[in-house]
Legacy VTK file of the C-alpha trace (Angstrom):
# vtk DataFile Version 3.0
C-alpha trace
ASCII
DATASET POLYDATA
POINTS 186 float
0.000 0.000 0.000
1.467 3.265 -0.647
2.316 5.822 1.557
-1.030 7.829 3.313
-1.526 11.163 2.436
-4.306 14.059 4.342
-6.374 16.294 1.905
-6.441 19.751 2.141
-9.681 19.697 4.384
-8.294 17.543 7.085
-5.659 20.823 7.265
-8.098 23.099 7.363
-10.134 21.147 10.099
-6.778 21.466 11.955
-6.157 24.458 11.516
-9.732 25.714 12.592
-9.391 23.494 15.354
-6.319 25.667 17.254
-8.160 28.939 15.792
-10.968 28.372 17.424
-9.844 26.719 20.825
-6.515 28.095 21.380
-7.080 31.227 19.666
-4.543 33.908 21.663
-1.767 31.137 21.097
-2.669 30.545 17.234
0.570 32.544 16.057
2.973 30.631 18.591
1.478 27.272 17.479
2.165 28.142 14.179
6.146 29.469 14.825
6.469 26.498 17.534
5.522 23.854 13.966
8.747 22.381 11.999
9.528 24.018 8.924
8.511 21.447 6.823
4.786 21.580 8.112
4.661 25.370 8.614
4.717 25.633 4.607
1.345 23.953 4.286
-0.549 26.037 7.584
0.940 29.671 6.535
-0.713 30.183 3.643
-4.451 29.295 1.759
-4.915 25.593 2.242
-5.936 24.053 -1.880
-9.316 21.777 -0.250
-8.585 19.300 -2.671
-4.699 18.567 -2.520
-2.951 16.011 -1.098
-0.349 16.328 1.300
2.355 13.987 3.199
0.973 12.878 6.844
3.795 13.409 8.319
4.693 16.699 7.950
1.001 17.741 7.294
-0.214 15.712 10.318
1.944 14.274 12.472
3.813 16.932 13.472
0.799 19.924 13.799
-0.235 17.041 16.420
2.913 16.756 18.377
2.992 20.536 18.073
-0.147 20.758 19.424
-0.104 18.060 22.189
3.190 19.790 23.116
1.580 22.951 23.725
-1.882 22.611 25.183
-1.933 18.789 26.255
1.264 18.279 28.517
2.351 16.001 25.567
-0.385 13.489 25.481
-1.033 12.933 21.920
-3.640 10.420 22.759
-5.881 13.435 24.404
-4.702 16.018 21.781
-5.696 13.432 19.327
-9.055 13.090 20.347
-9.906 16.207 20.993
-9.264 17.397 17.356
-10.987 14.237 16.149
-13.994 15.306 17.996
-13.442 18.779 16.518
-13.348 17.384 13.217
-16.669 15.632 13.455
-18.450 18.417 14.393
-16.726 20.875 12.329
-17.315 18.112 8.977
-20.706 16.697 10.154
-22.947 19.956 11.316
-21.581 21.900 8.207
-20.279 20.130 5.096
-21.308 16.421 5.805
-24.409 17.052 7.917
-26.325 14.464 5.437
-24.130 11.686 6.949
-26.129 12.782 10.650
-29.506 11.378 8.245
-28.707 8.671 8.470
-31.278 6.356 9.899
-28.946 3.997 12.331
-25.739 4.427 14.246
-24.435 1.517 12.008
-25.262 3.186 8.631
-23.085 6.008 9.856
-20.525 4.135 10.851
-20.498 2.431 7.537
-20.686 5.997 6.022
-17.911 6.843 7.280
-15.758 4.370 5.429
-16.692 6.415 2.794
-15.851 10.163 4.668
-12.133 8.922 6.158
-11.450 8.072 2.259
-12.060 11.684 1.455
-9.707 12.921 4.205
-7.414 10.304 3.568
-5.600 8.576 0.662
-4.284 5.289 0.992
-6.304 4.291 3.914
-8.683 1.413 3.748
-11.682 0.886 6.984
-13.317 -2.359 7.580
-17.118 -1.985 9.384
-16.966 -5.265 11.443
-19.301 -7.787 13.567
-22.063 -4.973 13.718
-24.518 -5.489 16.484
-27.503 -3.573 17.526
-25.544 -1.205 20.155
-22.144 -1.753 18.859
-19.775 -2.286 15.833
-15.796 -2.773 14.911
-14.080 -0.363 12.795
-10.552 -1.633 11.605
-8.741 1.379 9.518
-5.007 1.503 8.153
-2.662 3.169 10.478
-2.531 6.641 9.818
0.790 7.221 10.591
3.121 3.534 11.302
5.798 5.524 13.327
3.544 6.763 15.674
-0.148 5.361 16.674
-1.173 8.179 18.425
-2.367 9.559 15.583
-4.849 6.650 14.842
-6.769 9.072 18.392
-7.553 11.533 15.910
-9.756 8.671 13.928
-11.230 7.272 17.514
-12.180 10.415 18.744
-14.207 11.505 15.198
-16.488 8.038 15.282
-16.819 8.862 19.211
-18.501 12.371 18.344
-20.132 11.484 15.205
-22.193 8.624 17.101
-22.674 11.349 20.037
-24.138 14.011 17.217
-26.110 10.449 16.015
-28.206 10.763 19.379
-25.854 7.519 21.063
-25.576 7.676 24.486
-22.386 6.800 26.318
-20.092 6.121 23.689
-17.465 4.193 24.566
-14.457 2.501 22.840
-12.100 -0.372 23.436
-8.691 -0.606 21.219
-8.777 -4.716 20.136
-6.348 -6.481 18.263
-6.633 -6.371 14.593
-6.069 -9.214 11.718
-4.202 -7.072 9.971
-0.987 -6.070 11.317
-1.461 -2.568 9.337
-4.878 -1.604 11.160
-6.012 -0.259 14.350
-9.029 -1.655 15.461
-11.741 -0.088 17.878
-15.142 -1.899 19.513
-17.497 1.549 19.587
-20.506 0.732 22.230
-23.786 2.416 23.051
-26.141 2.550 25.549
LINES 1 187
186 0 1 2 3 4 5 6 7 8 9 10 11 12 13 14 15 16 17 18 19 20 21 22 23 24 25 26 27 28 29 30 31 32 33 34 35 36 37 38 39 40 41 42 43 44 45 46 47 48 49 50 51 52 53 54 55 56 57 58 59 60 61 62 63 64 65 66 67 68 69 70 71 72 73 74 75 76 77 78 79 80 81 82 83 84 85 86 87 88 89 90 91 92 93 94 95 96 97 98 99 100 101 102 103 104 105 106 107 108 109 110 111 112 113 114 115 116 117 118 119 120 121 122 123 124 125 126 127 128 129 130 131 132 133 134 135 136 137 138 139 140 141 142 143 144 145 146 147 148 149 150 151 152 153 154 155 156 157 158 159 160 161 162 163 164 165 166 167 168 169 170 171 172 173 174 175 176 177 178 179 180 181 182 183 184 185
């Protein structure tokens, strides 16, 4: 499988993200990034280009668990994936939130991840009637923190679905190249 890549809206989303909650600190953020992901935040983000995880990604999260988290990418990771899913699904994708079951959202969203990401495949597994499995590519091998970012979108998007008590358990996966995560409901 080739390497993954972020589109431009996943950039944006992060982006927003330390706007909006971090706001007075937005300029430091943006100094405190590496070089090679500065270039992609300083300027107009194209919606619709691809860019490298890593440096588009990976290190905006460090940056940002660094700063505002203590350096717990795991929080900082789930935080802006809860960010994301309200910033995608009340505005751009708010027809996903139609969606008559938790499960049919869940299974929509194999089809949303593939517009934030290339090169990532998801898996909707042993789907139940107040739970499911969702097995996705590793974002980012070096570093599975960033797979938090993924967690913490399904959490929200299920809360904006009307679940209660979302919950998730990491499992182990098949494939040695997933994450896998049992999502629950009450």
């Amino acid at each position: 499988m080739s390497e993954v890549e972020v589109k431009g809206t996943g950039l944006i989303s992060t982006r927003t993200y330390i706007k909006e909650r971090f706001s007075d600190r937005y300029e430091e953020w943006l100094k405190a990034l590496p070089q090679e992901a500065r270039v992609y935040y300083e300027d107009i983000i194209p919606t619709t280009n691809w860019f490298p995880i890593k440096e588009a990604y990976f290190y905006p999260l460090k940056t940002t668990a660094d700063m505002f988290f203590e350096g717990d990418m795991k929080a900082a990771g789930l935080d802006i994936g809860r960010f994301s899913a309200d910033y995608g699904l009340k505005g751009v994708y708010k027809v996903f939130l139609m969606m008559a079951t938790p499960q049919a959202l869940m299974r929509a969203s194999k089809r949303i991840i593939s517009l934030y990401y290339k090169g990532v495949d998801v898996d909707i597994l042993e789907v139940k009637k107040k739970s499911l499995v969702l097995a996705a590519t590793q974002v980012c091998k070096d570093n599975p923190n960033m797979d938090y970012r993924t967690i913490g979108w399904c959490v929200r998007a299920l809360e904006l679905a009307k679940c209660k008590g979302v919950q998730y358990d990491i499992i182990s996966s098949a494939d040695d190249s997933k994450f896998a995560i049992r999502l629950s409901w009450i």
